[in-house]
DOBA-75051 format. One record per residue (C-alpha): x, y, z negated; residue number from 1. Coordinates in nm, 2 decimals. Example, Ala and Ser with C-alpha at 12.3 -4.5 7.8 and 13.67 -1.06 7.14 Angstrom:
! DOBA-75051
+--------+--------+--------+-----+
|     c1 |     c2 |     c3 |   k |
+--------+--------+--------+-----+
|   1.23 |  -0.45 |  -0.78 |   1 |
|   1.37 |  -0.11 |  -0.71 |   2 |
+--------+--------+--------+-----+
! end
This chain:
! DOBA-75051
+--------+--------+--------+-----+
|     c1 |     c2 |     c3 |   k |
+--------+--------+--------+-----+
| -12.21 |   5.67 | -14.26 |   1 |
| -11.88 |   5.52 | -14.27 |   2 |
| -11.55 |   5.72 | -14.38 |   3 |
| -11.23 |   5.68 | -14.14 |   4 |
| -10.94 |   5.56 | -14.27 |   5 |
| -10.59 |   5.42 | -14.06 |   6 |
| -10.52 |   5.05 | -14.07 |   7 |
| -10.17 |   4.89 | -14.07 |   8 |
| -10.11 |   5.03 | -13.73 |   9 |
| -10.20 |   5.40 | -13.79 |  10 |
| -10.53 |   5.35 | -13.55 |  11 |
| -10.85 |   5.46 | -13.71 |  12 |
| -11.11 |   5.23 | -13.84 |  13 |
| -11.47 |   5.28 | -13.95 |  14 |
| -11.56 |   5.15 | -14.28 |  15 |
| -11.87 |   5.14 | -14.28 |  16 |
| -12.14 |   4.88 | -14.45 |  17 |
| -12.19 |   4.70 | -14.13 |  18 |
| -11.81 |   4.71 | -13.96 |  19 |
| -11.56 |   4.44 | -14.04 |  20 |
| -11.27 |   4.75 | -14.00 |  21 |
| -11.15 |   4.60 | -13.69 |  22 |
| -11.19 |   4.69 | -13.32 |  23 |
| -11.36 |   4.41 | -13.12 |  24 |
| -11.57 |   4.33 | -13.40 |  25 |
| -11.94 |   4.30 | -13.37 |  26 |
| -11.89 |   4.28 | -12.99 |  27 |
| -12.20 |   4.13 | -12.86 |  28 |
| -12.38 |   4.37 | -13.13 |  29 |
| -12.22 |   4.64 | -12.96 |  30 |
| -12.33 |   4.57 | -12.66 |  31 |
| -12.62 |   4.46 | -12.70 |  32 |
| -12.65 |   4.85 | -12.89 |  33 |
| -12.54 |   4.95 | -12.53 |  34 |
| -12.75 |   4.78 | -12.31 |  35 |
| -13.07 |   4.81 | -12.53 |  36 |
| -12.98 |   5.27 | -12.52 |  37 |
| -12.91 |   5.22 | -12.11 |  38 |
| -13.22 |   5.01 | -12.04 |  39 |
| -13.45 |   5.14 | -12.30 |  40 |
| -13.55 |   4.79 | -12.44 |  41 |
| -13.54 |   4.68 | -12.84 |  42 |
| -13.18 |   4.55 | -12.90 |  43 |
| -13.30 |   4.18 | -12.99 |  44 |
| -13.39 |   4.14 | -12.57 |  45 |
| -13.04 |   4.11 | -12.56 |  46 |
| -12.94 |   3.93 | -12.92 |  47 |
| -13.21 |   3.66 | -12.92 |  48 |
| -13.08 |   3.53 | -12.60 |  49 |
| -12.69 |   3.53 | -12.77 |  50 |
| -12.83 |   3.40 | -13.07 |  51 |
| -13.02 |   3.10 | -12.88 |  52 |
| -12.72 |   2.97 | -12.72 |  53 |
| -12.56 |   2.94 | -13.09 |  54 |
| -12.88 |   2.74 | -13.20 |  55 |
| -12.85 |   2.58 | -12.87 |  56 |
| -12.47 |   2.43 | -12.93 |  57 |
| -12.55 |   2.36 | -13.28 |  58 |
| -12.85 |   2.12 | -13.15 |  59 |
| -12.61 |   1.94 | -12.95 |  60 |
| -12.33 |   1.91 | -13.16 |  61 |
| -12.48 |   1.81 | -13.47 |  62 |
| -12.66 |   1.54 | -13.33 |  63 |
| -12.39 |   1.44 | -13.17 |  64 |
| -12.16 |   1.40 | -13.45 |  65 |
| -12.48 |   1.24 | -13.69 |  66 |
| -12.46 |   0.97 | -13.38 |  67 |
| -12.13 |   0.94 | -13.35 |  68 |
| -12.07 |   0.89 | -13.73 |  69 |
| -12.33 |   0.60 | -13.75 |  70 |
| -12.17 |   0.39 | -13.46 |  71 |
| -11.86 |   0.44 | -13.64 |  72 |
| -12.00 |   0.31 | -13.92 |  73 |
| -12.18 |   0.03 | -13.75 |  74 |
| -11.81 |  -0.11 | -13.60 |  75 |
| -11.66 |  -0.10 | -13.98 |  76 |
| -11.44 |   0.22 | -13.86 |  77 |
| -11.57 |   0.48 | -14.13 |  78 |
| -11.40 |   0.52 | -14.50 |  79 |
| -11.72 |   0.61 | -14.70 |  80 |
| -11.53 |   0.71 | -14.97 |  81 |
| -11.28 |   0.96 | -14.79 |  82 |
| -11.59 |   1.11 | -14.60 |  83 |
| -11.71 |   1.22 | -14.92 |  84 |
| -11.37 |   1.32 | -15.09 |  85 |
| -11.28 |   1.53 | -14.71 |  86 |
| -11.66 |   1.69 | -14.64 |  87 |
| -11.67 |   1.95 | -14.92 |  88 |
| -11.27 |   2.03 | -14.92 |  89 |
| -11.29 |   2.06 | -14.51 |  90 |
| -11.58 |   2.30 | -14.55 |  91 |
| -11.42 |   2.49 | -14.81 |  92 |
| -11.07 |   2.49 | -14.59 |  93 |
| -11.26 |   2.65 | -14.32 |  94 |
| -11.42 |   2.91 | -14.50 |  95 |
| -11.05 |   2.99 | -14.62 |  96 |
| -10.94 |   2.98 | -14.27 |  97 |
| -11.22 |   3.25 | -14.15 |  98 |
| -11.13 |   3.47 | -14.49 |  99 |
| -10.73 |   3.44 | -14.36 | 100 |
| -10.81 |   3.49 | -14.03 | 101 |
| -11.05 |   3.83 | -14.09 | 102 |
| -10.70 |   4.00 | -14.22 | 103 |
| -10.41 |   3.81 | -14.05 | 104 |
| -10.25 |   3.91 | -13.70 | 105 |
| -10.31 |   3.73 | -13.39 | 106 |
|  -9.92 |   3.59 | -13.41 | 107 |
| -10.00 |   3.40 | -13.64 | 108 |
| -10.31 |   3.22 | -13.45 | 109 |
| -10.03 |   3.19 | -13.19 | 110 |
|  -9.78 |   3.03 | -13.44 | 111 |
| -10.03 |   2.77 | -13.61 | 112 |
| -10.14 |   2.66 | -13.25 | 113 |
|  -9.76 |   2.65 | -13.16 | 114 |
|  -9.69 |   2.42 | -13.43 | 115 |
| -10.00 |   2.24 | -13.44 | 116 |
|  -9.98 |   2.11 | -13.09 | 117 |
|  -9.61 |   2.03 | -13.13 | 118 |
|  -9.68 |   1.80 | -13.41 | 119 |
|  -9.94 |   1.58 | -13.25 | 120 |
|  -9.75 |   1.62 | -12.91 | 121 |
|  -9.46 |   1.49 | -13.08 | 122 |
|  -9.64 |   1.24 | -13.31 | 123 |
|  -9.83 |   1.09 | -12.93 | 124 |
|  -9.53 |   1.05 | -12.77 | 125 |
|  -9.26 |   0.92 | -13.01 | 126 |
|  -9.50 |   0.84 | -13.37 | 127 |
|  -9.62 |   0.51 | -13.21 | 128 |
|  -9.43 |   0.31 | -13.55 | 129 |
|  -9.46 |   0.66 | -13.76 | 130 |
|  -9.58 |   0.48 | -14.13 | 131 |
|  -9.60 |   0.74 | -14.42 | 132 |
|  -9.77 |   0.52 | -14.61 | 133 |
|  -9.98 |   0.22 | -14.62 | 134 |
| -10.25 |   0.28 | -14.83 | 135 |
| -10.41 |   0.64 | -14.89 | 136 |
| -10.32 |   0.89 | -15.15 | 137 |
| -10.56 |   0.94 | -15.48 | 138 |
| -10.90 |   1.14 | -15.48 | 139 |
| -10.70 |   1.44 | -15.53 | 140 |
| -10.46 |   1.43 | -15.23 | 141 |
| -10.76 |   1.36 | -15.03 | 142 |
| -10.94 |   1.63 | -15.13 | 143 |
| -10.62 |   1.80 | -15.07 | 144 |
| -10.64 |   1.64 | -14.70 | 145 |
| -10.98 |   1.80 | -14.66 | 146 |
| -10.88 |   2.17 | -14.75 | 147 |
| -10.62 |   2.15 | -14.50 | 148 |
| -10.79 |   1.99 | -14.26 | 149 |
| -11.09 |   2.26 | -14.27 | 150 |
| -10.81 |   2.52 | -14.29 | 151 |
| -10.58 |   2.43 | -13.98 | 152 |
| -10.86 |   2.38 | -13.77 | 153 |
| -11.02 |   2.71 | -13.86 | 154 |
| -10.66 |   2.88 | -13.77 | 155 |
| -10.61 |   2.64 | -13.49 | 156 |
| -10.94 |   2.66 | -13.32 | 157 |
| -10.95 |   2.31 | -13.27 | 158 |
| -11.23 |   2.00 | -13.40 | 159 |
| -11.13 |   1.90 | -13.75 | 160 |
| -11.18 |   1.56 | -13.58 | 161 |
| -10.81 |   1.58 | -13.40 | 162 |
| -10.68 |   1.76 | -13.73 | 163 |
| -10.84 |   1.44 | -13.95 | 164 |
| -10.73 |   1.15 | -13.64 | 165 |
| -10.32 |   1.28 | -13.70 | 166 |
| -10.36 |   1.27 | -14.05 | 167 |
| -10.52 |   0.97 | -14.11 | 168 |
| -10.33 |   0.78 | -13.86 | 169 |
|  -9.98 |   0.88 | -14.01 | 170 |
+--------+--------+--------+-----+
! end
């Protein structure tokens, strides 16, 4: 079992080895603990179903991107080498992102979203001429480019594709 302890907030969390300490966690888990005690049926009725309709977006979305990377590349609109500079860095960003996100508070979701959609608001409506620079940066602004990109769309919630498209276009 799990000992008790107060969060930032003075409400009480459980700490156990399965709990994230933070209410709303493990939702569908819960409830899928719930349903499977109401009903008398083995918890995985419930989770398989959740669980396919992950599988289910990741077989249409990887696909999908694969696809729409190769006509890309077919109409000469792909930068080999700053797909392989951004992958790992992105991936790494967004693991960042999800270890931020696990501790920070929701205002600052709110914030990044705020200041995200401001940016490429303001960068559609007036950044038509917007030029930082002509050429790209080195390998290790890139790879730079990649962490953040990975990170702001973890915190943002949005496709790295619309964080990559601003930056790449600037």
């Amino acid at each position: 079992m799990g000992r008790r302890e107060a969060n930032r907030e003075g409400a009480e969390c459980s700490l156990g080895r399965n709990d994230l300490a933070r209410p709303g966690c493990h939702c569908r888990w819960r409830v899928s603990g719930i349903l499977a005690g109401l009903f008398g049926i083995g918890g995985g009725t419930v989770i398989v179903p959740a669980l396919y309709e992950v599988f289910r977006i990741l077989a249409i979305m990887v696909p999908t991107s694969i696809r729409s990377y190769l006509v890309h590349r077919s109409k000469g609109a792909v930068i080999p080498d700053v797909v392989l500079m951004w992958s790992l860095s992105a991936v790494v960003g967004a693991v960042a992102g999800s270890l931020v996100a696990v501790g920070a508070p929701a205002a600052l979701f709110k914030i990044a979203f705020i200041i995200f959609a401001t940016l490429i608001g303001v960068k559609m409506v007036f950044g038509s001429g917007w030029r930082v620079r002509s050429s790209l940066p080195g390998r290790v602004a890139q790879c730079g480019y990649g962490f953040l990109t990975g990170l702001v769309s973890s915190l943002v919630g949005v496709s790295g594709g619309s964080v990559s498209n601003a930056v790449l276009t600037l």
